[in-house]
C-alpha positions as CSV (number, residue, x, y, z in Angstrom):
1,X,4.8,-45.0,-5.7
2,X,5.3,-41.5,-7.4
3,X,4.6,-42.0,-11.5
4,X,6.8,-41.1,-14.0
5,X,4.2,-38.4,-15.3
6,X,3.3,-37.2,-11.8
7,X,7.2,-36.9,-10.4
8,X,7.9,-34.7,-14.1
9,X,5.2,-32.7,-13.2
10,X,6.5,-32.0,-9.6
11,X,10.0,-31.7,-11.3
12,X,8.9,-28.7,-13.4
13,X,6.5,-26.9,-11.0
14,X,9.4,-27.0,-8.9
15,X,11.6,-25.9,-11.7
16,X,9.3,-23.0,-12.7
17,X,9.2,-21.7,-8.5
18,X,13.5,-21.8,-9.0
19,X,13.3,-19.7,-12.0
20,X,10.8,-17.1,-10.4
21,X,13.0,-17.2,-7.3
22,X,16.2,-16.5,-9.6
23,X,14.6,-13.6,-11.6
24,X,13.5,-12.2,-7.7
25,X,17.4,-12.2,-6.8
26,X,18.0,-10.5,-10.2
27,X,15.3,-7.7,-9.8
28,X,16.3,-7.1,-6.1
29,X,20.2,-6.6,-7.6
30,X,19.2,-4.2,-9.6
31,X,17.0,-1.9,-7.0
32,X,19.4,1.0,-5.8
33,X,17.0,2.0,-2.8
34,X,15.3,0.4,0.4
35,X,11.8,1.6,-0.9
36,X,12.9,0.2,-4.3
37,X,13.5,-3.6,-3.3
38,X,10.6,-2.9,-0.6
39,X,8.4,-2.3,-4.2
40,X,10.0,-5.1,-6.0
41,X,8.9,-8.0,-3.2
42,X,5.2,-7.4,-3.4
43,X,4.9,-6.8,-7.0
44,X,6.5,-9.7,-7.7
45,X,5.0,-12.0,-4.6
46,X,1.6,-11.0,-6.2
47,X,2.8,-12.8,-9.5
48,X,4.6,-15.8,-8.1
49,X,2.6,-16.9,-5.3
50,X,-0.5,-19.2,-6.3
51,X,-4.0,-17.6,-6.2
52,X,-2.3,-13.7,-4.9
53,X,-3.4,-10.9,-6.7
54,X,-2.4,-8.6,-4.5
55,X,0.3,-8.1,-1.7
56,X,1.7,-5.8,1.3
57,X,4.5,-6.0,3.9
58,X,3.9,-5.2,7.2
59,X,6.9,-4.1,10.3
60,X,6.7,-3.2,13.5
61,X,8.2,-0.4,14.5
62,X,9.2,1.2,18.0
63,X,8.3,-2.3,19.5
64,X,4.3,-2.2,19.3
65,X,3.4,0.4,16.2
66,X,3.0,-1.9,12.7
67,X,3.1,-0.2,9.4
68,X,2.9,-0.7,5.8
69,X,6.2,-0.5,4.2
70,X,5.0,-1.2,0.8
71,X,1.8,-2.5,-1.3
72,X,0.9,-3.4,-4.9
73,X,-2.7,-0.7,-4.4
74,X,-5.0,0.5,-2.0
75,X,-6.7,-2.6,-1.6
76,X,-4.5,-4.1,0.5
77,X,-3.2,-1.4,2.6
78,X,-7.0,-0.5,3.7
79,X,-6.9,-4.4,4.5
80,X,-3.7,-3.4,6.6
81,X,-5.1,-0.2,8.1
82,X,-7.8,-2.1,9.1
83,X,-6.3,-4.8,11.3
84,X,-4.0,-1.7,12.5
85,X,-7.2,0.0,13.7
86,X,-8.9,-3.0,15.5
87,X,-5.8,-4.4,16.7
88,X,-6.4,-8.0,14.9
89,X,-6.0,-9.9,12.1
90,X,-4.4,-12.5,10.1
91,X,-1.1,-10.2,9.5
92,X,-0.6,-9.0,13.1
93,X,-1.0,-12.8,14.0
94,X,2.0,-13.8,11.7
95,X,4.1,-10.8,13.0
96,X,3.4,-11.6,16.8
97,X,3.2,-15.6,16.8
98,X,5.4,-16.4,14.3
99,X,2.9,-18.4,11.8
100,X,1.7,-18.4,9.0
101,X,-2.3,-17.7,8.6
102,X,-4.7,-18.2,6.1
103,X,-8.1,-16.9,5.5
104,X,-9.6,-19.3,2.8
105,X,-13.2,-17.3,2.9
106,X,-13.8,-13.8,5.0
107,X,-17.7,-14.5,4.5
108,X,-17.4,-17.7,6.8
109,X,-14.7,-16.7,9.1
110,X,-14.9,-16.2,13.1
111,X,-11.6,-15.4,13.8
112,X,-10.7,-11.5,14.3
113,X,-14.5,-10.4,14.3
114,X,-14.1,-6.7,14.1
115,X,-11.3,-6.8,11.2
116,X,-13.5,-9.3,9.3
117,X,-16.6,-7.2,9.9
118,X,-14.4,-4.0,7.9
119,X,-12.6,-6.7,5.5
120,X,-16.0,-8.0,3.9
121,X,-16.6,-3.8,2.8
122,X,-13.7,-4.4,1.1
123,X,-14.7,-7.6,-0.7
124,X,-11.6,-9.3,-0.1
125,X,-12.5,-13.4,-0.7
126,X,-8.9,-14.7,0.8
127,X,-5.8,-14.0,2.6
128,X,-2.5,-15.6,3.2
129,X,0.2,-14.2,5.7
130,X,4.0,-15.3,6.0
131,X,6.4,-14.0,8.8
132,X,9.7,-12.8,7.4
133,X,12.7,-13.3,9.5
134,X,16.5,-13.8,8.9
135,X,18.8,-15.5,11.9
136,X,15.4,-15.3,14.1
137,X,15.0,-11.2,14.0
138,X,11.5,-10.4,13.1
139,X,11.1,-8.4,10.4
140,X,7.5,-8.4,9.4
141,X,5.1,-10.3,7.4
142,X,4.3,-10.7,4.0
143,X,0.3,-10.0,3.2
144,X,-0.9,-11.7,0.1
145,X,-4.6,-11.1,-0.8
146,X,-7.3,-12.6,-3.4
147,X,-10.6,-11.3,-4.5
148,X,-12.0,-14.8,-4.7
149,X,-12.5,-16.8,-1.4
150,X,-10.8,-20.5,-0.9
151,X,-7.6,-18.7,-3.6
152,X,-4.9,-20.2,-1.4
153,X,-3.8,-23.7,-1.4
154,X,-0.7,-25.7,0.6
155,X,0.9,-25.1,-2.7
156,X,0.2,-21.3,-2.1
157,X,1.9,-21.4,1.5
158,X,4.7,-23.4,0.5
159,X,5.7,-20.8,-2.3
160,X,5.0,-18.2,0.1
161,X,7.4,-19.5,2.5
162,X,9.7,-20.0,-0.1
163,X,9.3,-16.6,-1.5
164,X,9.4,-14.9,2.2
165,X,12.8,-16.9,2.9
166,X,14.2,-15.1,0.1
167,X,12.9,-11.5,0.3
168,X,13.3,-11.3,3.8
169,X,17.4,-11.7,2.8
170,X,17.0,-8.8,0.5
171,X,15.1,-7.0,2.5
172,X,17.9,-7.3,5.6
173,X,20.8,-6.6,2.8
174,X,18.5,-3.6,1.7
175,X,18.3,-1.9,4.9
176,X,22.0,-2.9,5.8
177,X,22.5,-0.6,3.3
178,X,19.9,2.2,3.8
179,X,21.5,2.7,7.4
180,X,25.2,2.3,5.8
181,X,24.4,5.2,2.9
182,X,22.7,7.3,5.6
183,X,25.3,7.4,7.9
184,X,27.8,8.4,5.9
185,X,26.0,11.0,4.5
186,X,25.4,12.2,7.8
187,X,29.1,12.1,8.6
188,X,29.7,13.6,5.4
189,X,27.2,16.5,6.6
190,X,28.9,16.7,9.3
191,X,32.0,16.9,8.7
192,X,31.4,19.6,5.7
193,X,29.2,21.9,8.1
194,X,32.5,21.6,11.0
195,X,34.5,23.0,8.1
196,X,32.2,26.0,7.9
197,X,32.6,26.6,11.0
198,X,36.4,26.2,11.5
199,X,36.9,28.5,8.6
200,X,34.1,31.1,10.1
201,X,35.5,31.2,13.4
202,X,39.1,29.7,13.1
203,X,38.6,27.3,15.3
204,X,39.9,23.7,15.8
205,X,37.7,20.4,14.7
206,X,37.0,19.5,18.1
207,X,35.8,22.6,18.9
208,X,33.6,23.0,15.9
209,X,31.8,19.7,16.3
210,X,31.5,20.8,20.1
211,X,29.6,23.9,18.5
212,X,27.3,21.4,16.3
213,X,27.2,19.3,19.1
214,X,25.7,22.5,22.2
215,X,23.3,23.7,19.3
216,X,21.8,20.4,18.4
217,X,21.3,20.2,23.2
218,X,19.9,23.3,22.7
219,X,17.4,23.5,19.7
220,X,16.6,19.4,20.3
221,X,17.1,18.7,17.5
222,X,19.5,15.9,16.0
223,X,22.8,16.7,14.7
224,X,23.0,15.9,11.4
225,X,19.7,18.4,10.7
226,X,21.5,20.8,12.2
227,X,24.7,20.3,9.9
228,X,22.4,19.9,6.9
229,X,20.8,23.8,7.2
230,X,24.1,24.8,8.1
231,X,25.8,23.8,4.9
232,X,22.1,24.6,3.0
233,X,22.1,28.1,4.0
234,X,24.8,29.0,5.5
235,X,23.6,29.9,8.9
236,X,23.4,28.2,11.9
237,X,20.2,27.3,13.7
238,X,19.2,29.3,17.0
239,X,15.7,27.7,17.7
């Protein structure tokens, strides 16, 4: 049986994890940019989830290369590039297996030998990593990090998880829009550089966007960079 001091304890932790989650939907409604919200998560995953100081996200990209999309410092992308570089690690286990992984001391741990061996350079104590995935797309992981060994609890994962569900919705809704403002700035590219053209050479539409379309097969290069130095300078590319 739960007392009455120990269940209004659990009522306010939990209250206090709902009001940092809140003020993480505000911050990310105010962040104009992908790189913005990216920025916003782990600065603010640093300060919510227990024992964190610092934190990273990690994607895959192309199917097999991981990156760092954003960090709170240097400390934890070198923790990054190093499980990039030996291929292992507690990250690149949450991205792959779809778990979360926690390092409670680097100085006793087995697991991952070469990263651990570069890790303890970096006198890293602890690690926690969370997968972050919306409708069961992978995304990437979120990377929290602690100076001090044994800094993550089960209280520590299940805020992470928390914390992940929700920045992995902004982070979606972010690069929803990213793709969305870039294409039609690319469409608005191209349609300005056509213009050029069909004034230039009094031609039809289709027949300028054909031109964009034989230079871009010829130079390789994509269309829209084509359009862009077009309507920059006023020439079109030959090579």
């Amino acid at each position: 049986m739960v007392s009455g001091e120990g269940l209004s304890g659990a009522v306010g932790v939990h209250s206090a994890l709902a009001d940092q989650l809140s003020a993480l939907a505000r911050t990310m409604q105010h962040e104009t940019d992908l790189q913005g919200t990216l920025h916003a998560i782990v600065r603010t995953a640093a300060v919510t989830v227990p024992g964190a100081g610092h934190a990273s996200l990690s994607a895959v990209r192309e199917r097999r290369r991981v990156v760092t999309l954003a960090a709170t410092g240097e400390l934890p992308r070198a923790v990054d590039q190093a499980q990039y570089d030996t291929g292992q690690g507690p990250c690149l286990d949450a991205l792959y297996h779809r778990q979360t992984v926690r390092v409670s001391e680097f100085g006793h741990e087995t697991r991952w030998p070469e990263f651990v061996a570069r890790v303890r350079a970096l006198a890293v104590g602890s690690m926690l990593a969370v997968q972050l995935y919306v409708d069961g797309d992978d995304l990437g992981a979120l990377n929290l990090f602690a100076r001090d060994p044994a800094a993550f609890t089960d209280e520590s994962e299940h805020v992470a998880l928390l914390f992940a569900s929700h920045a992995a919705v902004a982070m979606a809704y972010a690069e929803q829009r990213d793709h969305l403002t870039t294409a039609l700035s690319s469409r608005d590219l191209t349609g300005q550089a056509k213009g050029i053209l069909m004034e230039r050479y009094k031609v039809t539409a289709s027949q300028a966007f054909a031109m964009l379309v034989r230079v871009s097969s010829i130079t390789n290069r994509r269309l829209v960079d084509i359009a862009e130095e077009l309507v920059t300078t006023g020439a079109m590319p030959t090579g």
